[in-house]
C-alpha positions in Angstrom: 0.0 0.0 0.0 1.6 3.9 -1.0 1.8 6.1 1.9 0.0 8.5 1.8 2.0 11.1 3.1 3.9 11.0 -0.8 0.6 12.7 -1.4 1.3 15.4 0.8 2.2 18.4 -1.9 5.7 19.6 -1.5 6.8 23.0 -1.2 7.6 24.5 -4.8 4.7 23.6 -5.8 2.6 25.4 -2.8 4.7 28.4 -3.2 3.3 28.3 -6.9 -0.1 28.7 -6.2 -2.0 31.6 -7.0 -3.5 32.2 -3.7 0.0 31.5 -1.8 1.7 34.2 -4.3 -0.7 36.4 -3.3 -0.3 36.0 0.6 3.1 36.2 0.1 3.2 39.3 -1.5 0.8 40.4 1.8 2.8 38.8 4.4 6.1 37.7 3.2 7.7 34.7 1.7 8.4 33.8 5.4 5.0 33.3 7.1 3.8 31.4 4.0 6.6 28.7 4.3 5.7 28.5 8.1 2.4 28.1 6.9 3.1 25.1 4.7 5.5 23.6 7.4 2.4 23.6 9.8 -0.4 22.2 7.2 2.8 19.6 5.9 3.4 18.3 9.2 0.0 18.2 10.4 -0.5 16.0 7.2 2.4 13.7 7.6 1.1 13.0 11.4 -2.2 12.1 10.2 -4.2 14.5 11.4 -5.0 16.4 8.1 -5.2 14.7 4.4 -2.8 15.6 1.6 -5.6 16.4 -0.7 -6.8 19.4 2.3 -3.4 20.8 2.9 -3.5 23.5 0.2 -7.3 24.7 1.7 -5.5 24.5 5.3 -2.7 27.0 4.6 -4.8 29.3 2.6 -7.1 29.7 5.5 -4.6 29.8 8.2 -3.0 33.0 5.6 -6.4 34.4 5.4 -6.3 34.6 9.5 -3.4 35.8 9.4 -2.5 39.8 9.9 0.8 41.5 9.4 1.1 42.6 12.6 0.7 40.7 16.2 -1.5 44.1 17.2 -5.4 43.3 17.3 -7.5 46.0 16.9 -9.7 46.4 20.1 -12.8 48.5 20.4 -12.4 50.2 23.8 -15.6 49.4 25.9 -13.9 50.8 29.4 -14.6 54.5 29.3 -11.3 55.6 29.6 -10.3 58.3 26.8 -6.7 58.1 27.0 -6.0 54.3 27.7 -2.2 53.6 27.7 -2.4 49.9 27.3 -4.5 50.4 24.4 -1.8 53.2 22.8 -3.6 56.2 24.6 -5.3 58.4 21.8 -7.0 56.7 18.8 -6.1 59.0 15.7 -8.4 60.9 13.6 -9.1 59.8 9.8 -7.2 63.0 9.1 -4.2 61.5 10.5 -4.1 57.8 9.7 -4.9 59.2 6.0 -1.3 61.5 6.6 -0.1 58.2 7.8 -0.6 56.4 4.6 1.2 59.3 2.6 4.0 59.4 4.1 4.5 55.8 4.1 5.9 56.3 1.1 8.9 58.2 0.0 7.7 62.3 1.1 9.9 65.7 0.9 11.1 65.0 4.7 13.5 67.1 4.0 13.6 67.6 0.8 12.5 71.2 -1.0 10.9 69.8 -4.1 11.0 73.6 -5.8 14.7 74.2 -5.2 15.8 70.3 -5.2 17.7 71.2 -2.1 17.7 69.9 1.3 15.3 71.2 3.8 14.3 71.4 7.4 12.8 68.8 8.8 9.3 69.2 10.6 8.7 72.8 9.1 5.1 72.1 8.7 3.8 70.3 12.3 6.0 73.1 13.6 3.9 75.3 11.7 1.0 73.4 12.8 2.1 73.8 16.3 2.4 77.1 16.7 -0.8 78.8 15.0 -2.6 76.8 17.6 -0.4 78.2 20.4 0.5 81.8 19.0 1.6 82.8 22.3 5.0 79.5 21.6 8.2 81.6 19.9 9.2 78.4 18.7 8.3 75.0 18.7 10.0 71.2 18.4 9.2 67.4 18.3 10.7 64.5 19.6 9.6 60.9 19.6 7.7 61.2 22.8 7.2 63.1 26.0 10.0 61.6 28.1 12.3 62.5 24.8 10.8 66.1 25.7 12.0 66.2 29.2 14.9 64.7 28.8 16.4 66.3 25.9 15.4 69.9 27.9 16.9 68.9 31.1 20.2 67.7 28.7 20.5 71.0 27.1 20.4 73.6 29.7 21.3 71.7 33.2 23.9 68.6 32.5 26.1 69.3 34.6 24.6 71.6 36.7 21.8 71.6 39.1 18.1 70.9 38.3 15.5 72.6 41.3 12.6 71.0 41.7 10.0 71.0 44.5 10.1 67.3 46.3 6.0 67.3 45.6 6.7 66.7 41.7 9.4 64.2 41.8 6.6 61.3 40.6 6.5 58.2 39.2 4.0 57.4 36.7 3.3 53.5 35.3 6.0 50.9 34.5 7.9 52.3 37.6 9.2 55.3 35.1 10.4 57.7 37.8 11.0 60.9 37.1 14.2 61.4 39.2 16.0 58.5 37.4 15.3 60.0 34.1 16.6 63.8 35.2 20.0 62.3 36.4 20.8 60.0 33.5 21.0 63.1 31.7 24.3 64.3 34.1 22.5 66.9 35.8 22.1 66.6 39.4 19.0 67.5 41.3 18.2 69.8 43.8 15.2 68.6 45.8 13.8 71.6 47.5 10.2 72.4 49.9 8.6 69.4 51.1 6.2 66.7 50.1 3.1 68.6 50.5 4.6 71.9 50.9 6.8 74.2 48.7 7.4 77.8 48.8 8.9 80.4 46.9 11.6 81.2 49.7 13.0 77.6 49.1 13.2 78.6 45.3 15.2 81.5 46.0 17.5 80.0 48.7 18.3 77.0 46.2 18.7 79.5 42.7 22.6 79.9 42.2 25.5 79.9 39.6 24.8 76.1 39.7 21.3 75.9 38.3 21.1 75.2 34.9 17.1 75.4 35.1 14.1 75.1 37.5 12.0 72.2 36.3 7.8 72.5 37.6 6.2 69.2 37.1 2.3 68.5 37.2 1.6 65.6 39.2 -0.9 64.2 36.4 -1.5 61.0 37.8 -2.3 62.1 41.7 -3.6 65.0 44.0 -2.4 66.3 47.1 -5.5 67.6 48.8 -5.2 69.3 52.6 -2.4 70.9 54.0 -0.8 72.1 50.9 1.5 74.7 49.1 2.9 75.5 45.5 4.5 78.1 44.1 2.4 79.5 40.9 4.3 79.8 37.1 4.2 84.0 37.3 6.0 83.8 41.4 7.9 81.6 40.0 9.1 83.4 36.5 9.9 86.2 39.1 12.0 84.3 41.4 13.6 82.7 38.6 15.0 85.7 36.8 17.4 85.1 33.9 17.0 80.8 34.8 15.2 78.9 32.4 12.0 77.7 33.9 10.8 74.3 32.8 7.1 72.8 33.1 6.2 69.3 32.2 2.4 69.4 31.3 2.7 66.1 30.9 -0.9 65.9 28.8 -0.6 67.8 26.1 -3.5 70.2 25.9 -2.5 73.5 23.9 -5.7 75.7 25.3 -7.6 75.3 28.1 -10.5 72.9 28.2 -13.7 73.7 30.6 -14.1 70.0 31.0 -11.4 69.8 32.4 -10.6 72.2 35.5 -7.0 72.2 37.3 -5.3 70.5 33.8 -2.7 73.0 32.8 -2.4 73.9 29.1 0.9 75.1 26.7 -0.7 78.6 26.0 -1.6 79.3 29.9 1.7 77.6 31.0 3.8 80.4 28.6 1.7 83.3 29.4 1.9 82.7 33.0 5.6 83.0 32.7 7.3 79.1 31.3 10.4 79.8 29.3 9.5 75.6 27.7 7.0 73.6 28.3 7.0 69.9 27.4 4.4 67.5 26.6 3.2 64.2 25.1 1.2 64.1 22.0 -0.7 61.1 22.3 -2.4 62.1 25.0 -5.0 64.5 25.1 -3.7 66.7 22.2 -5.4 63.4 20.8 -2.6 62.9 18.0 0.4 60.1 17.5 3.3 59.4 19.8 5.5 62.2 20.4 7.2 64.5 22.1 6.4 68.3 22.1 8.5 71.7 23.2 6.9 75.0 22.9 8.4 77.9 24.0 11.2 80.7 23.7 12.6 80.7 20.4 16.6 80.9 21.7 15.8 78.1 23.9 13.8 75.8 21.9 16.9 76.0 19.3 19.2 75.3 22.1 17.4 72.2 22.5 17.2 71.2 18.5 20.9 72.2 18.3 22.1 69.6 21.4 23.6 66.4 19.6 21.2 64.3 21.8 18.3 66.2 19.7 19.1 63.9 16.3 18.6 60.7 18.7 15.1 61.8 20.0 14.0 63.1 16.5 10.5 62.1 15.5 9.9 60.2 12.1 7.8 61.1 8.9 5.4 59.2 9.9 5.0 61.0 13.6 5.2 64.1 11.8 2.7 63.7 9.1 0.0 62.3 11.8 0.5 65.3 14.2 0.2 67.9 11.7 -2.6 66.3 10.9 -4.3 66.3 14.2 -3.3 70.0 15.0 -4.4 71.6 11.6 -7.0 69.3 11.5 -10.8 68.6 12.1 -11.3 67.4 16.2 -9.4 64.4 17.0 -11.4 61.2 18.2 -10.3 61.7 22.0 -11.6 65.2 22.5 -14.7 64.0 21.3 -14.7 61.2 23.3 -14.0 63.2 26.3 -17.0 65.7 25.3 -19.7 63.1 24.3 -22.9 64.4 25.8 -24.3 61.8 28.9 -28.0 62.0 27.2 -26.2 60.8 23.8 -24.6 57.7 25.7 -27.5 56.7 27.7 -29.6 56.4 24.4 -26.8 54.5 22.3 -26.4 52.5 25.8 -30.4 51.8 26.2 -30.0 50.6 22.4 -27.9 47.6 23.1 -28.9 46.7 26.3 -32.8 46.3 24.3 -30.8 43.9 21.7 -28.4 42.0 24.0 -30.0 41.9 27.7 -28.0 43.8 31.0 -29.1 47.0 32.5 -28.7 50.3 31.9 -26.6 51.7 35.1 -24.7 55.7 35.3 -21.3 55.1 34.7 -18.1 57.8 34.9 -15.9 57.7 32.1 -12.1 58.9 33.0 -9.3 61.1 31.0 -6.6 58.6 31.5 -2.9 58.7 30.9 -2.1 60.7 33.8 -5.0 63.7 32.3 -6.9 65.1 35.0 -6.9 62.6 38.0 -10.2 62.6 39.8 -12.0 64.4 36.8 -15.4 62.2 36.2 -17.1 62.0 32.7 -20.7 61.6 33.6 -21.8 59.0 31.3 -23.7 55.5 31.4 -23.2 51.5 30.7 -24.7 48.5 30.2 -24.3 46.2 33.0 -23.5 42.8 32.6 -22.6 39.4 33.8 -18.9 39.3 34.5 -18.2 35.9 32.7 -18.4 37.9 29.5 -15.7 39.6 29.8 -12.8 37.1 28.9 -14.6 35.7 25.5 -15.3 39.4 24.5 -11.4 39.9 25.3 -10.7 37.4 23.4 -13.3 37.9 20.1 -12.9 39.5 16.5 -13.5 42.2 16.9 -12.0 42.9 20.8 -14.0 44.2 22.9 -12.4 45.5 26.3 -15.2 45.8 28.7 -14.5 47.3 32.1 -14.9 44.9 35.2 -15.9 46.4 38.6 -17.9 45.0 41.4 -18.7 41.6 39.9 -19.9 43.0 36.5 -18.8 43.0 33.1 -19.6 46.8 32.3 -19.6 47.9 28.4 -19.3 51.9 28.5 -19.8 53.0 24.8 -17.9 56.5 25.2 -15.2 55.2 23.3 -16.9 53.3 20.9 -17.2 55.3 17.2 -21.2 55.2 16.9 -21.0 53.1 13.9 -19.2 50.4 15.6 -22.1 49.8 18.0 -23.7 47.2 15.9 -20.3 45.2 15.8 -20.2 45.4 19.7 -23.6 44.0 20.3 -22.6 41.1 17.7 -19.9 40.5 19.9 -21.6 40.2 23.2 -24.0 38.3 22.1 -21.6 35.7 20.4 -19.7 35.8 24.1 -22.9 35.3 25.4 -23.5 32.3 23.0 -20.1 31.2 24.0 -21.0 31.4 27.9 -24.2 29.6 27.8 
């Protein structure tokens, strides 16, 4: 009797077909010869016929994505969720995206055939929606920022900041580590809860190479309390550079959200820089952002550490595109009117069961810590949570007090549809 694994088709002749050209040219010669390998063995251990292998590596291709990233539709009510990559971007931007994939004038001027600056236009971008920014310049993120502004004006010399801002935010990133690896040295003034302009003045020198005010974005100190204000402090600071990490990203104060500091407010009140994520609630791509005095802001673009932080085409076509743009998904998100929630909420909890129930949506990433977003949810059974985890499309519900919890802020409208499909194939799944 012939064994039936000389059936099996070999692998020139799978890398021939149609469909497996195709994939390849998708995916890459490599995962479609990992593909064959698994349909191949699983045929020469029985387990799959020889005649069914070419059907079983075109649908494992089909399932198969160029990237390990899943898209997840965020069910949690938080805006700016960092383990989802903080701010969704606006078609404006993922549209940028796709140009400048591409080869793009960078730095190129296409008139002239000469080289260019890089970034002219986000910087552009940057500053007609913070007239009151000199100058401004972007790094790969907001840590970059910091980092690359403590480098330039204090390595070597001292940075004086009030022990009340020296925080840590997630992943144990403390911000005292990342201050000294730049070669300055700190100079922890005031006290946990209490800081006043006096210990400023006493710590100012020949040594300081800048004052550095940090928001604490992620905590509140509430009670016996004291901070020294941006204009105080621009006085006591005199011909100092004075620093402040907004940490955020908002350019212009936002009503909704009282006590977040802004860039425009932060440089009128008397910042020399002020530093800033933009994938945060500027609601754009990863990067880092410096606005601020023009003679400083070049200092900083003009340090050698700059070219190591420098943001890519693609960073710079997406934020240009969220600044100059129409309103990025996030701010939208974080100004979706309760009444419009509780009807899209009341809508699937008709189709897929679970009770209607007031929920508060939160900034995230650090944005306004305590703020609530008045909102509402659809309460249901916690089980549900895992398979919805685990679906196509993701869903990530929120779990709290024994309930699985599907807050819609997040949610574009037209993707409710596909969120009630998938509870109700979890629920399927559950049953």
């Amino acid at each position: 009797m012939t064994d039936p694994r000389r059936r099996i088709p070999r692998t020139d002749r799978l890398l021939a077909e149609p469909a497996l050209v195709a994939a390849a040219a998708r995916l890459g010669e490599r995962r479609v010869r990992a593909a064959i390998a698994r349909a191949q063995d699983a045929a020469r251990r029985g387990e799959l016929a020889p005649e069914a292998v070419s059907g079983a590596i075109e649908r494992d291709l089909a399932a198969t994505a160029p990237s390990s990233l899943h898209p997840v539709l965020n069910a949690t009510g938080v805006v700016v969720h960092t383990n989802l990559g903080r701010a969704p971007l606006s078609p404006a931007a993922v549209a940028a995206l796709v140009d400048a994939a591409g080869y793009v004038d960078v730095e190129l001027d296409l008139v002239t055939g000469m080289r260019s600056k890089r970034g002219v236009a986000a910087r552009a971008a940057l500053l007609a929606a913070c007239p009151v920014a000199e100058d401004a310049l972007v790094v790969n993120n907001g840590a970059a920022a910091l980092v690359l502004a403590t480098t330039a004006l204090a390595a070597g010399s001292e940075v004086v900041i009030s022990r009340g801002e020296l925080i840590e935010i997630g992943a144990g990133f403390r911000l005292p580590d990342l201050i000294a690896s730049t070669g300055a040295r700190l100079r922890e003034i005031g006290t946990t809860n209490r800081t006043h302009a006096r210990d400023y003045a006493e710590a100012i020198g020949p040594d300081t190479g800048c004052v550095l005010k940090v928001h604490p974005s992620n905590f509140r100190v509430e009670g016996f309390t004291a901070e020294v204000g941006l204009p105080e402090l621009r006085e006591v600071c005199g011909d100092v550079p004075l620093v402040m990490d907004l940490g955020s990203g908002l350019l212009a104060a936002d009503p909704a959200l009282p006590g977040e500091p802004d860039a425009a407010s932060a440089l009128a009140a008397g910042a020399d820089l002020v530093t800033a994520s933009g994938d945060k609630l500027l609601g754009g791509p990863q990067a880092g952002i410096v606005l601020g005095r023009a003679d400083l802001v070049q200092r900083l673009a003009q340090h050698p550490l700059a070219r190591a932080v420098r943001a890519d085409k693609l960073v710079l076509a997406a934020l240009e595109a969220t600044v100059g743009g129409p309103q990025a998904p996030a701010i939208a998100y974080l100004h979706a009117e309760p009444d419009g929630l509780r009807r899209r909420a009341e809508r699937l909890a008709e189709r897929v069961g679970g009770t209607v129930v007031p929920h508060d949506g939160r900034v995230g990433g650090g944005g306004a810590p305590g703020v609530p977003l008045p909102g509402w949810a659809v309460r249901l059974p916690e089980g549900l949570a895992a398979p919805l985890r685990a679906g196509d499309p993701a869903v990530l519900p929120r779990v709290s007090d024994g309930a699985c919890l599907i807050d819609l802020r997040c949610v574009p409208e037209d993707s409710d549809a596909a969120v009630a499909a998938a509870v109700e194939r979890a629920s399927a799944w559950t049953s």
